[in-house]
VEXDREN-2710 file (C-alpha; in Angstrom, 1 decimal):
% VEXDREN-2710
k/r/px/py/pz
1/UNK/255.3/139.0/81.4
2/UNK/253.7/141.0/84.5
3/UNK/253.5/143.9/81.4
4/UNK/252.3/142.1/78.7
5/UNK/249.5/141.2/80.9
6/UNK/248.9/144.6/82.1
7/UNK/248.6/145.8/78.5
8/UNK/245.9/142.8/77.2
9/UNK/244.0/143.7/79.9
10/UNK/243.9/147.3/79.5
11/UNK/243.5/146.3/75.5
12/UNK/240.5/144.9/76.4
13/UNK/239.0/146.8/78.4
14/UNK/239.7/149.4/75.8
15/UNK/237.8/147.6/73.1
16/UNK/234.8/146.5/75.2
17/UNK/234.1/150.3/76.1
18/UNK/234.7/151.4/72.2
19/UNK/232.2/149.0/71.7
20/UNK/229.4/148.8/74.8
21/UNK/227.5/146.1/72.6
22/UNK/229.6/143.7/73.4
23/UNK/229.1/143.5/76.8
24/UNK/226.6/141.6/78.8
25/UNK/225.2/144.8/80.3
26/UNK/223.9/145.1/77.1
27/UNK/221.8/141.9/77.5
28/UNK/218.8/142.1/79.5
29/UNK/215.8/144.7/79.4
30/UNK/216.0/146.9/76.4
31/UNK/214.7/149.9/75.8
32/UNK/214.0/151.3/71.9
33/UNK/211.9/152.2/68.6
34/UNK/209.4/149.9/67.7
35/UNK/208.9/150.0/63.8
36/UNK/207.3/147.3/61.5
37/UNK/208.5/145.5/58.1
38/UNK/207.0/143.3/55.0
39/UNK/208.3/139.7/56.7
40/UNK/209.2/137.0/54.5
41/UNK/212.6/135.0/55.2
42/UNK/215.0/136.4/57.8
43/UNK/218.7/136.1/58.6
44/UNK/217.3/133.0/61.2
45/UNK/215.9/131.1/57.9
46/UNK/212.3/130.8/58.9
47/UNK/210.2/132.2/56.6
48/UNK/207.3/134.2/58.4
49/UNK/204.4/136.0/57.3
50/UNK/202.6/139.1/58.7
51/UNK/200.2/137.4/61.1
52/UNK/203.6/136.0/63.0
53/UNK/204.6/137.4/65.9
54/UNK/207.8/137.8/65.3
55/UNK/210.5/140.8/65.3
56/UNK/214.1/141.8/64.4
57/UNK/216.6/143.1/66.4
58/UNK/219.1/145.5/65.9
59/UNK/222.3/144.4/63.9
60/UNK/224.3/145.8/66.6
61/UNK/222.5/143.4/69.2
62/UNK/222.1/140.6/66.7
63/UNK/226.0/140.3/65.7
64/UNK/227.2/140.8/69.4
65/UNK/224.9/138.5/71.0
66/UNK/226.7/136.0/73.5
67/UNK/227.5/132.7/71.5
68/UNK/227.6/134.2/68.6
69/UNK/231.1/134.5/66.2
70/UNK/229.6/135.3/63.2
71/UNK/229.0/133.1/59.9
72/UNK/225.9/131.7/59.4
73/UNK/223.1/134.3/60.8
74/UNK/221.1/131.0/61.2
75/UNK/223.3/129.8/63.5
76/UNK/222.5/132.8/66.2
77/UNK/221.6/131.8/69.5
78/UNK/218.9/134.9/69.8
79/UNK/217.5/133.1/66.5
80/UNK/213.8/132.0/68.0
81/UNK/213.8/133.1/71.3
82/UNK/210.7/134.4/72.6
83/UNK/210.2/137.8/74.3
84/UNK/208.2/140.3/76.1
85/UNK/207.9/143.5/74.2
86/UNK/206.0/146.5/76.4
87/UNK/204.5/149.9/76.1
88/UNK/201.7/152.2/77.8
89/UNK/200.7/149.5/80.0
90/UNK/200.4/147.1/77.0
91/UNK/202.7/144.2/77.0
92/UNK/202.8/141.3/73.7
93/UNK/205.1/138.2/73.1
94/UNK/207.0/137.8/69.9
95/UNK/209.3/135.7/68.7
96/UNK/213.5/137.2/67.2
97/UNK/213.4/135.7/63.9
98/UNK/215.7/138.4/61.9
99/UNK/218.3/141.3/61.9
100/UNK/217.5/144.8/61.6
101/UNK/220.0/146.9/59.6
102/UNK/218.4/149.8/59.3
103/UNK/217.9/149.9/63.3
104/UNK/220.0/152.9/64.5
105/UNK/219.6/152.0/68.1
106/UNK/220.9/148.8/69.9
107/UNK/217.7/147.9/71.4
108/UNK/215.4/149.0/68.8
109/UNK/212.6/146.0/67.3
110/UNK/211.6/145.7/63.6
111/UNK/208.3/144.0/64.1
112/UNK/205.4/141.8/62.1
113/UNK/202.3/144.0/61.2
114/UNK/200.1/141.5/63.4
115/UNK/202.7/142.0/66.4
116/UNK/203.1/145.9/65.7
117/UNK/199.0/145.9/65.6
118/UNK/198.7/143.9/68.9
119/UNK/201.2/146.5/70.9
120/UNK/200.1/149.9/69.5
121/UNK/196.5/148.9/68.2
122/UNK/197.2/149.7/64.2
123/UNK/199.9/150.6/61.9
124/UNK/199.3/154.6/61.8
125/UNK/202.1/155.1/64.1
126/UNK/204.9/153.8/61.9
127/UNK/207.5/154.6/64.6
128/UNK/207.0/154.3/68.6
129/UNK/209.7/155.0/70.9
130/UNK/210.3/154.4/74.5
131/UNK/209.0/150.6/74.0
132/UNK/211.0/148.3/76.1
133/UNK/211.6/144.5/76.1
134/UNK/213.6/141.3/77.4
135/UNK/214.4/138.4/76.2
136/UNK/213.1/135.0/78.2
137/UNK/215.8/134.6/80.4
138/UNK/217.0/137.6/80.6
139/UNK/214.6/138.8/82.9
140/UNK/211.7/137.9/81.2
141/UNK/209.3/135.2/81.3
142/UNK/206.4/133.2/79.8
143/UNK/203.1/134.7/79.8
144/UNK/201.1/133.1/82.9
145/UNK/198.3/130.8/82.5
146/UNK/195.0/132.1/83.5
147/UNK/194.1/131.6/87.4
148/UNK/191.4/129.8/88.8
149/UNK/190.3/126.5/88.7
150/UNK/188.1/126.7/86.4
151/UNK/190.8/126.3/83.4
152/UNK/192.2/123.3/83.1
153/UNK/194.0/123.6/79.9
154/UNK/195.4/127.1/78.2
155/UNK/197.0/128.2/74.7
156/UNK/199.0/131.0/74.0
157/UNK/197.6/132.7/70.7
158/UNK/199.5/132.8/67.6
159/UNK/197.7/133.1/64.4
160/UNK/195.6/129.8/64.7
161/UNK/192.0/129.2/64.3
162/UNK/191.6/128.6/68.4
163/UNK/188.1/127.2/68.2
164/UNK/189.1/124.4/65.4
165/UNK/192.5/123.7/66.8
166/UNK/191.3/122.3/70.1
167/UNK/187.9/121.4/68.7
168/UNK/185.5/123.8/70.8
169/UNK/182.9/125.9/69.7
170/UNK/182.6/129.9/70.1
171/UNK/180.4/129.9/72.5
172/UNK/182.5/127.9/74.8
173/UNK/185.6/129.7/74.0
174/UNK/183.8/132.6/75.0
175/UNK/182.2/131.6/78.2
176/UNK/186.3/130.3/79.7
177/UNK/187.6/133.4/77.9
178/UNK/184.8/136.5/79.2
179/UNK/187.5/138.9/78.4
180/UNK/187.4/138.1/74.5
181/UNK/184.4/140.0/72.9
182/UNK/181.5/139.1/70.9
183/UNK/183.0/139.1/68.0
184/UNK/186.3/138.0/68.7
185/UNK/187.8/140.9/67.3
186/UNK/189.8/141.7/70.8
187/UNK/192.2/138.4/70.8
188/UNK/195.9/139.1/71.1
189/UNK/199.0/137.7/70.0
190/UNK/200.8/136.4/73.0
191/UNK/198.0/136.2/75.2
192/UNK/197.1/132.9/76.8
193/UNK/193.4/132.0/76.7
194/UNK/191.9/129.2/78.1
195/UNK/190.6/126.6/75.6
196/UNK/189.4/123.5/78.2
197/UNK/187.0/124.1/81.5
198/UNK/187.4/122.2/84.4
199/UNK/186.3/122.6/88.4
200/UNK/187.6/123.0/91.7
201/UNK/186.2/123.9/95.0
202/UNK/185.9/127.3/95.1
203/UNK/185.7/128.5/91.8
204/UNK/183.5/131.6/91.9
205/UNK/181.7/130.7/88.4
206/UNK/180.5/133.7/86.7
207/UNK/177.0/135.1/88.4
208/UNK/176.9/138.1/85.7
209/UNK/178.4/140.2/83.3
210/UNK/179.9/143.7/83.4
211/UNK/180.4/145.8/80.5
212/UNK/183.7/148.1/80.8
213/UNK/183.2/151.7/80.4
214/UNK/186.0/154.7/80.2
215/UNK/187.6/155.3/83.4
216/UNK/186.9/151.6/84.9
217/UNK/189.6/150.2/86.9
218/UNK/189.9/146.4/88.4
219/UNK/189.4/148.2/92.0
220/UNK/186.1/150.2/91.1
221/UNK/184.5/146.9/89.4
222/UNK/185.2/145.4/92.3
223/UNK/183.4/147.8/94.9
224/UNK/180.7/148.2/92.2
225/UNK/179.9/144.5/92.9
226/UNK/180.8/143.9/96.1
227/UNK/183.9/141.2/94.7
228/UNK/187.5/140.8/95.4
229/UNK/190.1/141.2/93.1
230/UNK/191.3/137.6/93.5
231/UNK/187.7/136.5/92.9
232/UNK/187.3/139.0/89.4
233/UNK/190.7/137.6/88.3
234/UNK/189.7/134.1/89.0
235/UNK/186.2/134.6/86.8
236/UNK/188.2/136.5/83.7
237/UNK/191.5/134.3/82.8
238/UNK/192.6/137.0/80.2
239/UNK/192.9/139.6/82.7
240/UNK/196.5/140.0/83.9
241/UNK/197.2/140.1/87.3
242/UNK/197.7/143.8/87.3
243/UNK/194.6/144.5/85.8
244/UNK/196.3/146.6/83.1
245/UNK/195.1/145.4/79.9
246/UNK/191.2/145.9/80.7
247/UNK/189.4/146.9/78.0
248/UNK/186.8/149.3/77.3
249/UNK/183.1/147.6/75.8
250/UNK/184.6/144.6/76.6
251/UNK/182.3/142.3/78.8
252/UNK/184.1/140.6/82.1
253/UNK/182.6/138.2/84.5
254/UNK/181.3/139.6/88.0
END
């Protein structure tokens, strides 16, 4: 008995290292190429189009994922889980809504244009390596709300109309959202924005407006005006609490 033992464990021990995807260690931040694909309905049988963002992972990752035994792809726990994808300071959320079988590596994304666009800026690149991502849960999380109390409601964009959605009008989208430029053209996918003002004692309100230029960092706007960086974060909700995703012409509060 004592050796039958012995020999399952060291069987599967033996099959977990033959195949490393099978193993939790797998699970958690992943590093990989980011490519993009013509969406329409994946192996989680939601039908997506390109301004989703969505991506699929790896066949390796999708068929050892923890729960699932195979069968039905629909059935796949990872099916709809939302994630943080990251790269050169840029970070997006996207949902898992297929498999991948021409991803070579195990932690390797097949995304949406729209998502692809929103990480990397355009399609040119067709292939980026080095991009990493977790799943929520795994060591990732939602996208905070903007700070301050001068939000009192925020939405995380998708491919909505934002304005008609909560009935607002540009220009008031704009003035809770400084971040956002004239035109609009600046939103991103997985970004939350904040789509209802409110007040609270404190609330720095937004004196002026600065124009980013090449080089500017959260710090040097902040001498420049003679601010704190709790105070610029409070005034421009789209700016992450790293101040890593400022953006040059774009106009913040100050």
């Amino acid at each position: 008995m004592f050796a039958l033992t012995v020999t399952l464990t060291l069987l599967a021990a033996s099959l977990a290292a033959a195949n490393p995807a099978a193993t939790k260690r797998q699970i958690g931040q992943q590093t990989g190429d980011a490519t993009y694909y013509d969406v329409g309905t994946g192996a989680c049988g939601v039908h997506n189009v390109a301004s989703d963002s969505i991506a699929a992972v790896s066949h390796a990752l999708f068929d050892s994922y923890p729960g699932y035994s195979g069968g039905n792809p629909n059935n796949n726990p990872i099916c709809g889980k939302w994630a943080t994808a990251s790269y050169n300071g840029r970070s997006i959320r996207f949902q898992v809504e297929d498999r991948c079988g021409g991803c070579a590596g195990f932690g390797d994304l097949d995304f949406s244009d729209s998502a692809f666009i929103a990480l990397f800026g355009s399609l040119n690149a067709g292939r980026v390596s080095g991009v990493t991502w977790v799943l929520d849960g795994d060591g990732g999380s939602g996208p905070s709300p903007p700070s301050g109390g001068s939000c009192a409601k925020t939405y995380t964009a998708v491919s909505d109309a934002i304005d008609r959605k909560f009935g607002i009008t540009l220009q008031t989208f704009l003035s809770l959202n400084p971040s956002v430029n004239s035109g609009c053209t600046n939103l991103q996918v997985g970004t939350t924005y904040c789509v209802q003002g409110g007040s609270s004692p404190g609330n720095p309100g937004c004196p002026q407006r600065y124009t980013a230029v090449a080089g500017d960092t959260c710090d040097a706007i902040d001498r420049k005006f003679g601010i704190s960086l709790q105070q610029f974060l409070q005034m421009n909700p789209s700016v992450n609490s790293g101040c890593t995703n400022l953006q040059v012409g774009t106009s913040y509060c100050v």
